[in-house]
C-alpha positions as CSV (number, residue, x, y, z in Angstrom):
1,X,7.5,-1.0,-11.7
2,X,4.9,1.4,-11.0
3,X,1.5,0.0,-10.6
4,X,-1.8,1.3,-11.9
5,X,-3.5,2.9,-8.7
6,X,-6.2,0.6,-8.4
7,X,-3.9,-2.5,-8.4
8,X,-1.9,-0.7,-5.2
9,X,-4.8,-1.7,-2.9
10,X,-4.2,-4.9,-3.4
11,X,-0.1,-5.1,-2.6
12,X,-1.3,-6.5,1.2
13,X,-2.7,-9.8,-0.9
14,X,0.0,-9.6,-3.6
15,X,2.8,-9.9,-0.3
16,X,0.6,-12.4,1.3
17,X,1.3,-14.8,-1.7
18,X,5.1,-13.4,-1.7
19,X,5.7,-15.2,2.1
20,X,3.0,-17.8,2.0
21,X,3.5,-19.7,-1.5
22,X,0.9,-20.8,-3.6
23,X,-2.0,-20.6,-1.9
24,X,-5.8,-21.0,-1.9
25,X,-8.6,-18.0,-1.3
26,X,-9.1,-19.3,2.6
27,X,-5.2,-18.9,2.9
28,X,-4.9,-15.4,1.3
29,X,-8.3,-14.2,3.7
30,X,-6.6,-16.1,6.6
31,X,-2.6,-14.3,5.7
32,X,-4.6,-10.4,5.1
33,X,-7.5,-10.9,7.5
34,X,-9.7,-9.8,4.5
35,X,-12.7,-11.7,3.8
36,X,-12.8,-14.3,1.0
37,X,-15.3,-12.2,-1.3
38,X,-12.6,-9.1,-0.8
39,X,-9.6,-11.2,-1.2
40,X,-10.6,-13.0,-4.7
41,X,-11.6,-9.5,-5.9
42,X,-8.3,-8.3,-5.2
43,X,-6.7,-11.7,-6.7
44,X,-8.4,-11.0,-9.7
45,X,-7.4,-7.6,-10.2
46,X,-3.9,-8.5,-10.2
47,X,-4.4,-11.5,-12.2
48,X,-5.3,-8.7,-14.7
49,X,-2.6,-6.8,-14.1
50,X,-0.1,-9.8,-14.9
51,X,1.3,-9.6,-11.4
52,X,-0.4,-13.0,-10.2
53,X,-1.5,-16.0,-11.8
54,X,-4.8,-18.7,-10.7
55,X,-3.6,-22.8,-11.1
56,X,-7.1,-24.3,-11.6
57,X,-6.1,-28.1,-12.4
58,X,-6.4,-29.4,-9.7
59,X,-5.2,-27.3,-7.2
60,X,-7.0,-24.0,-7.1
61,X,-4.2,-22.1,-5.8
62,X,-2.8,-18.5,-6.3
63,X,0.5,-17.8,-7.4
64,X,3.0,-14.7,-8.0
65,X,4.3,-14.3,-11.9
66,X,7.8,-13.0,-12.0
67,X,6.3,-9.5,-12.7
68,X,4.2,-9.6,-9.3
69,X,7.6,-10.9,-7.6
70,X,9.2,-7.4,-8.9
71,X,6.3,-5.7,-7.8
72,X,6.1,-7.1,-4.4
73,X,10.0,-6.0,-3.9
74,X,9.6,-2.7,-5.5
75,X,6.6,-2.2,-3.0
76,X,8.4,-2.9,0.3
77,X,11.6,-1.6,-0.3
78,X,9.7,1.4,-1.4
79,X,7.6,1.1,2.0
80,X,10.6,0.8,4.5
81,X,12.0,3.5,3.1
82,X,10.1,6.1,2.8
83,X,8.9,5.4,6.5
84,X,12.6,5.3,7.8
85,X,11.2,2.3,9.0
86,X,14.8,0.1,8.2
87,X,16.6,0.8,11.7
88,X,13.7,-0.6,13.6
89,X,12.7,-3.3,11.3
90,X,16.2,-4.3,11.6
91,X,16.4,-4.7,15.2
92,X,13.2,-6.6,15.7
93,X,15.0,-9.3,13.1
94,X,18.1,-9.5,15.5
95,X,15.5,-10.1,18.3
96,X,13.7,-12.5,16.3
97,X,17.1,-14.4,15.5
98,X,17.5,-14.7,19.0
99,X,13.9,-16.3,19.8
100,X,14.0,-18.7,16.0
101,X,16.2,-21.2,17.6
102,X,13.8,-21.4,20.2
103,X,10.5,-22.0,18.7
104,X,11.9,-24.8,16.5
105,X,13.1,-26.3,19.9
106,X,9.3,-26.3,21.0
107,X,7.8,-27.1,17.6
108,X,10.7,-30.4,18.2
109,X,9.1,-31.2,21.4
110,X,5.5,-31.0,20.5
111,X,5.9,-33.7,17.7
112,X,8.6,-35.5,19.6
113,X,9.2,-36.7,23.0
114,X,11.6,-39.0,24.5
115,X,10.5,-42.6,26.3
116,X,12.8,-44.5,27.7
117,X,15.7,-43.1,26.5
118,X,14.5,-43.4,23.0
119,X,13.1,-40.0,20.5
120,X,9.0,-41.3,19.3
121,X,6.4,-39.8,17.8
122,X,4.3,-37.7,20.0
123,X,1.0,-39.1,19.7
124,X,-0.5,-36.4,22.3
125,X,-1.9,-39.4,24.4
126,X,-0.2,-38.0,27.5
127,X,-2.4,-34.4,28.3
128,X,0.5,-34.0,31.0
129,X,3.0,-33.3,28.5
130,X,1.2,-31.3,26.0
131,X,0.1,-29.3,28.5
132,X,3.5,-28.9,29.9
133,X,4.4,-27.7,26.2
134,X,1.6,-25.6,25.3
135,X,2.6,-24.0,28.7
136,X,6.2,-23.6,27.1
137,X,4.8,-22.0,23.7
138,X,2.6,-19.6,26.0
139,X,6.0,-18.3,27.5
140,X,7.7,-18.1,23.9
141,X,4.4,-16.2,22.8
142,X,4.6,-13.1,25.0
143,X,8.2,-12.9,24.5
144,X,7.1,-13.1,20.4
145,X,4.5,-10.3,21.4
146,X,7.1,-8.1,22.0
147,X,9.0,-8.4,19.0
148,X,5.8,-8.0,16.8
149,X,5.0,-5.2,18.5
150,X,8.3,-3.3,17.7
151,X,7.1,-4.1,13.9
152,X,4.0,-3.3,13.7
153,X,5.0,-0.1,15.4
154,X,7.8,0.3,12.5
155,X,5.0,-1.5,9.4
156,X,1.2,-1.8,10.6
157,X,1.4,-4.6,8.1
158,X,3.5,-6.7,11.0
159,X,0.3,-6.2,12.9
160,X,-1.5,-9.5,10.9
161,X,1.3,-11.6,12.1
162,X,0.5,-11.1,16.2
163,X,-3.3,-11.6,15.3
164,X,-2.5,-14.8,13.6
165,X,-0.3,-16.3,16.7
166,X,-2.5,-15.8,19.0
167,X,-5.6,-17.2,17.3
168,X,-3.5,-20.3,16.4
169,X,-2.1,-20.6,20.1
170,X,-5.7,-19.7,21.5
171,X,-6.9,-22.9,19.2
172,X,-4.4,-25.3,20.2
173,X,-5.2,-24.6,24.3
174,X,-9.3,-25.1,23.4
175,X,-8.4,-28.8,22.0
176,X,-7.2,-28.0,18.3
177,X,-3.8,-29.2,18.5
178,X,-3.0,-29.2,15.2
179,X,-2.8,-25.3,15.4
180,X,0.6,-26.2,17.2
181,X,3.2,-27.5,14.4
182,X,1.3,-29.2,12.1
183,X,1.1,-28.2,8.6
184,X,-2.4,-26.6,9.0
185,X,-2.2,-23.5,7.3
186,X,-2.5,-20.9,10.0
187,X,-0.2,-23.0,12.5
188,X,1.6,-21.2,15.1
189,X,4.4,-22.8,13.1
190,X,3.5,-22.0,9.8
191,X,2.6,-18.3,10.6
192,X,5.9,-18.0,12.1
193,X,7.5,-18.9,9.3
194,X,5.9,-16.3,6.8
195,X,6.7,-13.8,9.2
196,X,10.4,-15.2,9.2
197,X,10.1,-15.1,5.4
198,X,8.4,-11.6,5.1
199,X,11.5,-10.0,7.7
200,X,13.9,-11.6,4.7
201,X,11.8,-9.9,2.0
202,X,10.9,-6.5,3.7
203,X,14.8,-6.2,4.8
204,X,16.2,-7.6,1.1
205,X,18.0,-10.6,2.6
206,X,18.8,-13.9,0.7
207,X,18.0,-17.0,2.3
């Protein structure tokens, strides 16, 4: 599917809603880093174009059509290719393999800790452990820094994903925990899962 040019601007929000979901206007600005104004523009252009569609009832959220899925593929296929971008893109998903296991190790500890013998909910009453996690995510994090710099090296459009970590770990260490593993919606968590999702899309692997 080739897009009409001025619809090919707006492939970085059109991908945004391919590895976040359904999403709301402050989502798609926080995924692109474009401001809201820019980012409903652009949602709006592709609504016209067929490629996404706007759930009002209720919900208020964006959402691909099957055309803008096709779009989205032909788009980053066409992108990794014609970069020779698929050998490094590859090995940055090995190395990301490696640290996945890892992170949802930490993301286990920060909602769960063991008392007594026995696995509760971590209420973060105890500032000793939090800190001793957050201090375990900051190690993770520069190791993660590594492996998004290899892709954003290979795709500038991996470059969103290292912003977006660090924010959400810089939030959780001023007091906003919830920027840890919580479903907020740009929780170191939750932002390392799109980028999870967006290495399946970019390198055409089924979940």
């Amino acid at each position: 599917m080739t897009l009409p040019r001025p619809h090919r601007t707006g492939m970085p929000v059109l991908h945004a809603l391919r590895c976040a979901g359904h999403a709301g206007l402050a989502r798609v600005s926080a995924v692109t880093g474009l401001d809201e104004s820019e980012a409903e523009s652009e949602l709006i252009d592709l609504a016209v174009a067929g490629l996404v569609t706007h759930l009002a009832d209720g919900f208020d959220v964006w959402g691909l059509t099957e055309a803008g899925r096709v779009a989205d593929a032909e788009w980053i296929a066409g992108e990794l290719e014609a970069g020779g971008a698929r050998p490094a893109v590859a090995a940055a998903y090995e190395r990301f393999l490696v640290l996945n296991p890892e992170l949802l190790d930490l993301c286990t500890a920060w909602q769960l800790r063991r008392i007594d013998g026995v696995m509760v909910v971590n209420d973060h009453d105890d500032p000793a452990y939090d800190t001793r996690v957050l201090g375990r995510f900051a190690d993770f994090d520069r190791r993660a820094a590594l492996v998004c710099a290899e892709l954003a090296a290979a795709l500038p459009r991996f470059g969103r994903y290292r912003t977006r970590l660090a924010e959400a770990l810089d939030r959780a260490h001023s007091g906003e925990l919830e920027y840890v593993a919580n479903h907020v919606a740009s929780s170191y968590h939750i932002v390392w899962a799109q980028l999870h999702e967006d290495l399946l899309a970019t390198l055409g692997i089924p979940r």
